[in-house]
MIDRENDREN-740237 format. One record per atom (N, C-alpha, C): residue in one letter; x, y, z. Coordinates in steps of 0.1 Angstrom, whole numbers, plus 5000, padded with zeros to 4 digits. Example, Ala and Ser with C-alpha at 12.3 -4.5 7.8 and 13.67 -1.06 7.14 Angstrom:
# residues 2
a513249435078
a512349555078
a513249675078
s512849785071
s513749895071
s512950005079
//
This chain:
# residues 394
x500949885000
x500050005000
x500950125000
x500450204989
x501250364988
x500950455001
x501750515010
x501050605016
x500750735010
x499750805013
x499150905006
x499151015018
x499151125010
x498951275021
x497551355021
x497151305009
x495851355012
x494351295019
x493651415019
x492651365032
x491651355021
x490851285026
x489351285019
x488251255032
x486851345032
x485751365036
x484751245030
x483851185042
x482851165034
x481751165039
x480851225034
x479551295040
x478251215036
x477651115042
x476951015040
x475950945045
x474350995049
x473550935059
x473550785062
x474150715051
x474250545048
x475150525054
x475050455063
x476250405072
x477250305066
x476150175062
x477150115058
x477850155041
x477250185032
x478150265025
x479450395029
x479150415039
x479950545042
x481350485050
x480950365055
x481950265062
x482750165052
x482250115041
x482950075030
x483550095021
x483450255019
x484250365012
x485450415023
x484850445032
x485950475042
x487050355039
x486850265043
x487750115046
x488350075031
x487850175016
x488550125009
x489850195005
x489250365009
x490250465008
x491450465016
x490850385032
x492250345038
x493250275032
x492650195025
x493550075021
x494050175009
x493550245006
x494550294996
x495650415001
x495450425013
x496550505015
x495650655026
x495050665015
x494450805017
x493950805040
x494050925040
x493451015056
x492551015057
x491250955059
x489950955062
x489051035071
x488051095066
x486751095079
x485451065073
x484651015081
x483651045078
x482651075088
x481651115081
x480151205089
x478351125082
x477851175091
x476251105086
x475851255080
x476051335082
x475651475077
x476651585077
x476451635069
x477451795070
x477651875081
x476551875090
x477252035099
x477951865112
x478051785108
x479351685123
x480251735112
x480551735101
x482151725094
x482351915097
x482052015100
x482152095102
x483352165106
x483752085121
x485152135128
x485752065117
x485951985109
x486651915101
x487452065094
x486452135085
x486852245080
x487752345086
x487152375099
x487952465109
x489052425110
x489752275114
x490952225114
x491552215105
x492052175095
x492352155082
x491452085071
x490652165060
x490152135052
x490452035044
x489651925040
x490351805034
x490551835018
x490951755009
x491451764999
x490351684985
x489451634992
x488351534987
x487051534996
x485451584989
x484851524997
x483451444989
x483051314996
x482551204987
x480751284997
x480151324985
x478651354995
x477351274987
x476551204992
x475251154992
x474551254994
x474451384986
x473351514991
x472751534978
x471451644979
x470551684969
x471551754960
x471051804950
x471651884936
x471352014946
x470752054954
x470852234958
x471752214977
x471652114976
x472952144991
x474252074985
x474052004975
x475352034962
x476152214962
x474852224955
x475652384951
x475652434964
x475152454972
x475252554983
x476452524994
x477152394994
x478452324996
x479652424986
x479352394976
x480352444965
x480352544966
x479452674965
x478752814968
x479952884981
x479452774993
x480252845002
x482252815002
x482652654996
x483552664997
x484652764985
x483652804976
x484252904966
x484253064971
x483453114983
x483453234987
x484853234999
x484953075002
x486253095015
x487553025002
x487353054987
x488853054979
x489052914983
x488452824986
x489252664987
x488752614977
x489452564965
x489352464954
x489452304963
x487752244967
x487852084974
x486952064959
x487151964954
x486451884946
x485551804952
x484051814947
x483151724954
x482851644946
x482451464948
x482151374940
x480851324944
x480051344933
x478651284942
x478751094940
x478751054953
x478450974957
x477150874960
x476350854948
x475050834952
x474350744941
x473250684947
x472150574940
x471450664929
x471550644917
x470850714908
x470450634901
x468950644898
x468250564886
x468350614874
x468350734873
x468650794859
x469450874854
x469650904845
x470751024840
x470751144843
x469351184845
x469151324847
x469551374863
x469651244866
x469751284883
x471351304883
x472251174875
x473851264874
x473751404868
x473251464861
x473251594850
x473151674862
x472051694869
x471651754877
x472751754891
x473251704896
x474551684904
x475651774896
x475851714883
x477151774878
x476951914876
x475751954873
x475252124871
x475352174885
x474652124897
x474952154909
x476352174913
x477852184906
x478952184912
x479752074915
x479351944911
x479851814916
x481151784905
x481951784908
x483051754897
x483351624894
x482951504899
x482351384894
x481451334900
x480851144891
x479751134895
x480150974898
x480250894911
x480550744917
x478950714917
x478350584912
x476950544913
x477850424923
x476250424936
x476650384947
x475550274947
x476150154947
x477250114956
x478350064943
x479550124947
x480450064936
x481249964934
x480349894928
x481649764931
x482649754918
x482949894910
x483949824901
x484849954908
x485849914916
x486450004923
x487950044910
x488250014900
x488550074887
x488550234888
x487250234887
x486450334882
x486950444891
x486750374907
x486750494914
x488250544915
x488850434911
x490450534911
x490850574904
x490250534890
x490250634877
x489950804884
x488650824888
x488250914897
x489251034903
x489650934913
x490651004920
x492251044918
x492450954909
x493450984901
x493451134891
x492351144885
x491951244877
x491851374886
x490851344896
x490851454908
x491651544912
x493151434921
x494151474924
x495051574915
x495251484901
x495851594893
x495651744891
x494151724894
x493451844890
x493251954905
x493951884914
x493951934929
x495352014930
x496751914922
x497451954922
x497952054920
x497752034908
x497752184896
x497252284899
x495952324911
x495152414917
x496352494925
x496552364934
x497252414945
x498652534939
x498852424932
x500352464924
x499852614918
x499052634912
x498852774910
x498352874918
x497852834931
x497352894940
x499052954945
x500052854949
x500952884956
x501853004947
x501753014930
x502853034926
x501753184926
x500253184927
x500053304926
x499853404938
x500153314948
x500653374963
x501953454963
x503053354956
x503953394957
x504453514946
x503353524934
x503253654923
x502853744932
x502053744939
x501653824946
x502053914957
x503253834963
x504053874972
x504753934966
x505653884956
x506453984951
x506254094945
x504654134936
x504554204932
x504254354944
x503954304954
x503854384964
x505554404973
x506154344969
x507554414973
x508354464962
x507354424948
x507954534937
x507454704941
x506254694941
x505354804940
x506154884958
x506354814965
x507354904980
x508354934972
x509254864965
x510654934961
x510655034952
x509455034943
x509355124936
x508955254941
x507655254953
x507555334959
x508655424967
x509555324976
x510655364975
x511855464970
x511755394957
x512955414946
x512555584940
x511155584940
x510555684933
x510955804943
x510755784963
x510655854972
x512755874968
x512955814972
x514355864964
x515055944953
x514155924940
x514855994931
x513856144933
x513256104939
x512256274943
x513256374953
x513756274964
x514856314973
x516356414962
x516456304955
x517756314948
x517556464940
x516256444932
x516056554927
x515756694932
x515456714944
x515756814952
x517156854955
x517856774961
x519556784959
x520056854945
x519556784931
x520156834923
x519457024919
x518357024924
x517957194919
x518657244933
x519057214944
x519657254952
x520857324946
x521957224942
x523257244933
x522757364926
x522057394917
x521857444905
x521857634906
x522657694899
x522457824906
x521057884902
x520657994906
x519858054903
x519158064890
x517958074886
x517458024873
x517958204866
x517858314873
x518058434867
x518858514873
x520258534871
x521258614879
x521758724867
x522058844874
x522758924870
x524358894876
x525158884867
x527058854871
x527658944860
x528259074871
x528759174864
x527759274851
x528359254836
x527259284831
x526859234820
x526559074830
x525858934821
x524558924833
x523458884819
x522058804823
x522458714821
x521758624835
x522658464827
x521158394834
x520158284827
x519458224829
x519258064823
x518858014828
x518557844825
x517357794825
x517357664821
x516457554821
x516957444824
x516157354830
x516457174828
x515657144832
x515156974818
x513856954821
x514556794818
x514756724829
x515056584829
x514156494829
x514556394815
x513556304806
x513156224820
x513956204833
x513456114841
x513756174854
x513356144867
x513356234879
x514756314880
x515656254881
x517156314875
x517356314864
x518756384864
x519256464850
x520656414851
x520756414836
x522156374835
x522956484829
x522256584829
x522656724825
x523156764832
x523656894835
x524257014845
x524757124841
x525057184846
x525157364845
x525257444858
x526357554851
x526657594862
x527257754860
x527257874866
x527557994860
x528158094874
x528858154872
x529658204886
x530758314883
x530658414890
x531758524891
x532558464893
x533958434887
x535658424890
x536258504899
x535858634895
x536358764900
x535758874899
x536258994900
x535659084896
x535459124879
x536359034873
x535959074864
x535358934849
x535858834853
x535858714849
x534658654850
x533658604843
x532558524844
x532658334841
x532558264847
x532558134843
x531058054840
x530758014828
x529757944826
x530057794819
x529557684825
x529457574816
x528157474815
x528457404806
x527157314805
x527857194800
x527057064809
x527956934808
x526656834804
x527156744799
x525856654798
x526456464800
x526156414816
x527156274816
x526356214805
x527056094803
x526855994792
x525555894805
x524655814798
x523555774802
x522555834812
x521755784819
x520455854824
x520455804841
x519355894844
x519155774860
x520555864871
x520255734884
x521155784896
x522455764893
x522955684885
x524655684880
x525155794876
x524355834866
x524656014859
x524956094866
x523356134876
x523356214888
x523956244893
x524756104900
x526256154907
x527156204904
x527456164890
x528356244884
x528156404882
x527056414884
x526456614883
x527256634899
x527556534911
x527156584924
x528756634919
x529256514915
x531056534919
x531456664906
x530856744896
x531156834890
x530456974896
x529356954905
x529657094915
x530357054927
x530556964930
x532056974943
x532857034937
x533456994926
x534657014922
x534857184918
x533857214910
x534157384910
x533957444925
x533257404933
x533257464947
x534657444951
x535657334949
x536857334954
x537657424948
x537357434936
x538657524925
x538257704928
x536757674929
x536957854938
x537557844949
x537657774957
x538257794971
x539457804969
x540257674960
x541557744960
x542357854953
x541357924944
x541958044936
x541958124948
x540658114956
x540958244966
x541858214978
x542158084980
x543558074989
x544558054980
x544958074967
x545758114960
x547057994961
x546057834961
x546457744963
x546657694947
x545357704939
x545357684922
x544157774914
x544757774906
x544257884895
x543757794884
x543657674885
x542857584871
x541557664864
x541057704879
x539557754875
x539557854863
x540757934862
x540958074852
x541258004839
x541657914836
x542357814823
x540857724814
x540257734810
x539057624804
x539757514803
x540757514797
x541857364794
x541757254806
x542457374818
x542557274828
x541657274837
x540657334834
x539157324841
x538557174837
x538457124823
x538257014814
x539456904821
x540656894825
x542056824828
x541256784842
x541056894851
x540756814867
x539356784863
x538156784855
x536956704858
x537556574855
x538256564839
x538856424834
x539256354845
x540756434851
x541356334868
x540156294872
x538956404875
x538556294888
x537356214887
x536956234873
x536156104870
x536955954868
x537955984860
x538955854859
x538955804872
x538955884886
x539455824896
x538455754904
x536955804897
x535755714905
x535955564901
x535755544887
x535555454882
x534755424877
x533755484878
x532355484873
x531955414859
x533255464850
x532855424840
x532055524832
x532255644840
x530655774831
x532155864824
x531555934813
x532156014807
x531056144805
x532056284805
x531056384801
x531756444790
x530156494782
x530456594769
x530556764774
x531556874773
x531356964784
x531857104776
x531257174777
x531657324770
x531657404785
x533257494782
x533157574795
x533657684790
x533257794790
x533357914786
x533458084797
x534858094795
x535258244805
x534958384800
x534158434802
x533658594796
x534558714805
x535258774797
x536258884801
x535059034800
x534759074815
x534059224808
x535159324805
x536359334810
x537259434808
x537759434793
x538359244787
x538959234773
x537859204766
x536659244770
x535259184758
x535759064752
x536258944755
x536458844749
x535758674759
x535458594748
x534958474753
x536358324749
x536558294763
x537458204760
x537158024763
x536957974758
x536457814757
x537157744751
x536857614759
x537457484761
x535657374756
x536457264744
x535257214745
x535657034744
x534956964753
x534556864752
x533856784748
x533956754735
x533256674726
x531456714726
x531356814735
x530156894737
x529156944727
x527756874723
x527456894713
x525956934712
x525457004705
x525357104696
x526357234702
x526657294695
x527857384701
x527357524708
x527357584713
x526757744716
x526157804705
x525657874708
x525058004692
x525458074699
x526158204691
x526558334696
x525758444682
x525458504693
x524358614685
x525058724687
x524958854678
x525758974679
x524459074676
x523859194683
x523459244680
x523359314667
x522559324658
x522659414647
x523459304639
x523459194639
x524459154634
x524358944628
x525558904628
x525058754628
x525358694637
x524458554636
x524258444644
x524958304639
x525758254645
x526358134645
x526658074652
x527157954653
x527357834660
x528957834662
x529457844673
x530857844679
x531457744672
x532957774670
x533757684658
x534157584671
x534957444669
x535957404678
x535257254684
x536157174693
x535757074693
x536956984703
x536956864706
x538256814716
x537556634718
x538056624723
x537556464735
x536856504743
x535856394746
x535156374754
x535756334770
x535456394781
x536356394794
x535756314801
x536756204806
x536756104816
x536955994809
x537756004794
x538055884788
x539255844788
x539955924786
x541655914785
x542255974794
x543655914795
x544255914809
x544756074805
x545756104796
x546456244793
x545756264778
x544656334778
x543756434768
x544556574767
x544456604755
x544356784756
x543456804751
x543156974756
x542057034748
x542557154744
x542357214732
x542357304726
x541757454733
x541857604734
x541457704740
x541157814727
x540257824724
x539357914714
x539058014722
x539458134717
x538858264717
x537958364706
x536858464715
x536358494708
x536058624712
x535958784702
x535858884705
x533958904708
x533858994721
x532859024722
x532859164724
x533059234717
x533359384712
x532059414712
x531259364707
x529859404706
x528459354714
x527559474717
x526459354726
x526459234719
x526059104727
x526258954722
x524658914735
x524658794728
x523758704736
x524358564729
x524458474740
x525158364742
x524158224741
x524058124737
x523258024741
x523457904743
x523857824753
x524157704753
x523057624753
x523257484748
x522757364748
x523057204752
x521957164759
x522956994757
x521956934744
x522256804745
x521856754729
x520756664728
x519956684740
x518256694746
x517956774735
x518156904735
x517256974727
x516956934710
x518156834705
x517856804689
x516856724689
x516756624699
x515656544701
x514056554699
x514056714705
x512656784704
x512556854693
x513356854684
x513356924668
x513256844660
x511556914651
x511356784644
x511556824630
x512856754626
x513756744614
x514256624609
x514456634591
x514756434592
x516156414595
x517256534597
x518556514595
x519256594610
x520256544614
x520756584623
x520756824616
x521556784607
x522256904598
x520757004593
x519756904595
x518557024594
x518257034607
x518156994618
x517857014632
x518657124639
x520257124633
x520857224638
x520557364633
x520757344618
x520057464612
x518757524616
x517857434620
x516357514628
x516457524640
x517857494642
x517757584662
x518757684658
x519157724647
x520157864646
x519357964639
x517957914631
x517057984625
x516058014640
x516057954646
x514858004660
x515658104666
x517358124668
x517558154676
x518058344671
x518458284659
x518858394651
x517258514647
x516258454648
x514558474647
x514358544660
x514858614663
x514658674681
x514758604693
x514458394696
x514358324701
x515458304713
x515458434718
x517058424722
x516958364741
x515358384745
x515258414765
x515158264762
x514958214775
x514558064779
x513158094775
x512458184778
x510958154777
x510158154762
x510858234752
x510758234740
x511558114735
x512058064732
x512857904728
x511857754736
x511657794744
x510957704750
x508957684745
x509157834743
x507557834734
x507657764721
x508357814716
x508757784700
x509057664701
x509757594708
x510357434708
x508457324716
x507857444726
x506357364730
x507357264736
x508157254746
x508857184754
x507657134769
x506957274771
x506257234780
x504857174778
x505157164766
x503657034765
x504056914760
x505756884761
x505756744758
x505856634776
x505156574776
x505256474788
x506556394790
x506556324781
x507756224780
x509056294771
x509856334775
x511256404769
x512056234762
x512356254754
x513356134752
x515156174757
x514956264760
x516256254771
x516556444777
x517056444783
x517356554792
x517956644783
x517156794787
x517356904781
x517457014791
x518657044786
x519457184792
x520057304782
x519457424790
x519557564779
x519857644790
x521157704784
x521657834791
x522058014786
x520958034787
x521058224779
x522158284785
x523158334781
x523958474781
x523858574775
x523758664783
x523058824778
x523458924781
x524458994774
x525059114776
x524259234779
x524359284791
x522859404793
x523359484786
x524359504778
x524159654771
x523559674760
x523259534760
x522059504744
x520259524747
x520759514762
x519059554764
x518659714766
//
């Protein structure tokens, strides 16, 4: 005899039927009980529900059996158990909820383990998906916390990063200098950043790390540490990088290499002299390039170009100068904004942001209308715009 784990019920005013079913299912292994009526098997339920139950009942305390054990979620298969003269009386059972039909008294006991055999499989498989959808379930509820989570985090993060960020509209010397950033996802992988040198020196740059998300982000944290360090040491007259664009571009390179991160940035940094009217830049592989506007005059896209910083160990970059003899307005970009230009070619995309810009398009708020940035929901990646504006043009 196999031993068996499951239980079977049997619910049966006929005694001695209810005692020779009993006595066969032992012998086959199976955990037995039985009852003359349903409310004795009762505590049965309360203690552990069985896995089979054999009932001798009407077609409506059929369903009202099945009724309730489908409102308490327990898949028991019930088999009606019973003397039937006709067919209509199995039809009638199996419509009532009975998931098979034993004519009693059985003596081709074949049959009945045909039965149970078929049962069980179909108990199994219950179970089996009952468990794996307990266990979908759990997880999906410690998905939905981590996300919750994750989300309570980059909302955190993202306050840190408008923290960093200077002021959206500053007057520095006699530059207007204002911004945007509109990150395709809670963070940005953008950055920007604009600041008096000195009394007479302006520093503005705009950086954009390579991929998206909290990886990037950090890399924005460690490129405003780092200028906060390089002012401190110009004014303890410890290093002067900060005055050079070159080697402003040399220590971001050092000190990305030395995270390891694996991030690289694309980075234009540009020094505005008010005394020599001149603009001096350093560029890293930084792309779309500035527009420089001249009042009364033309609009183009800054010449020049280098490596990308944080890839190579000993880079140079190149230092381009440019006279600003005349009122000017300045405009940086990261390369978010081609994205939102709808053109079939990179080379027409650029040309229609030097035709917007060169078109009076020059404030954040005018470029931003014209581009309808604020009615797109989903950005396909992070967009950053930085105006420089000579007030003697206004």
């Amino acid at each position: 005899m196999t031993s068996r784990t499951e239980r079977i019920l049997i619910v049966d005013p006929d005694e001695q039927a209810r005692s020779e079913l009993d006595r066969y299912l032992t012998s086959k292994g199976f955990y037995v009980r039985g009852y003359q009526d349903l409310p004795s098997a009762r505590g049965l339920f309360e203690d552990k529900p069985p896995d089979a139950i054999f009932v001798d009942m009407s077609p409506a305390a059929i369903a009202e059996l099945v009724e309730k054990l489908e409102s308490d979620n327990a898949y028991i298969p019930l088999i009606a158990y019973a003397n039937a003269r006709e067919a209509s009386e199995v039809v009638l059972a199996l419509r009532a909820g009975a998931s098979d039909f034993v004519l009693k008294p059985c003596s081709e006991k074949g049959v009945l383990d045909d039965v149970l055999t078929k049962l069980f499989d179909r108990v199994r498989v219950n179970r089996l998906n009952q468990l794996y959808r307990q266990e979908l379930e759990e997880a999906n509820r410690d998905l939905r916390a981590g996300i919750s989570e994750l989300r309570a985090d980059q909302r955190a993060g993202r306050k840190v990063q408008l923290k960093m960020l200077p002021d959206h509209d500053q007057l520095l010397g006699r530059l207007r200098i204002e911004h945007l950033i509109k990150p395709s996802l809670y963070l940005s992988g953008d950055f920007l950043d604009y600041f008096r040198i000195d009394d007479d020196r302006t520093l503005v740059y705009i950086a954009d790390v390579s991929g998206h998300g909290a990886s990037s982000a950090f890399v924005t944290v460690l490129l405003k540490n780092l200028t906060n360090r390089l002012q401190r040491n110009l004014r303890r007259k410890s290093s002067d990088d900060i005055l050079y664009p070159d080697r402003f571009l040399e220590r971001i390179n050092s000190e990305l290499l030395d995270t390891g991160l694996g991030k690289h940035v694309t980075v234009f940094v540009g020094i505005i002299s008010d005394s020599e009217h001149t603009l001096r830049y350093a560029v890293g592989a930084h792309f779309p390039m500035p527009i420089l506007s001249f009042e009364g005059g033309e609009t183009m896209f800054l010449e020049g170009g280098g490596l990308p910083v944080g890839l190579f160990e000993e880079p140079h970059w190149n230092v381009c100068e440019v006279s600003l003899s005349r009122p000017f307005r300045l405009t940086l970009f990261s390369d978010g904004i081609l994205e939102v230009i709808k053109a079939p070619s990179l080379d027409e995309k650029e040309r229609r942001l030097l035709e917007l810009v060169s078109g009076g398009r020059h404030t954040i708020a005018t470029l931003s209308d014209a581009l309808k940035l604020d009615e797109i929901t989903e950005l396909p990646d992070d967009i950053a715009i930085v105006s420089v504006t000579d007030v003697a043009s206004e």
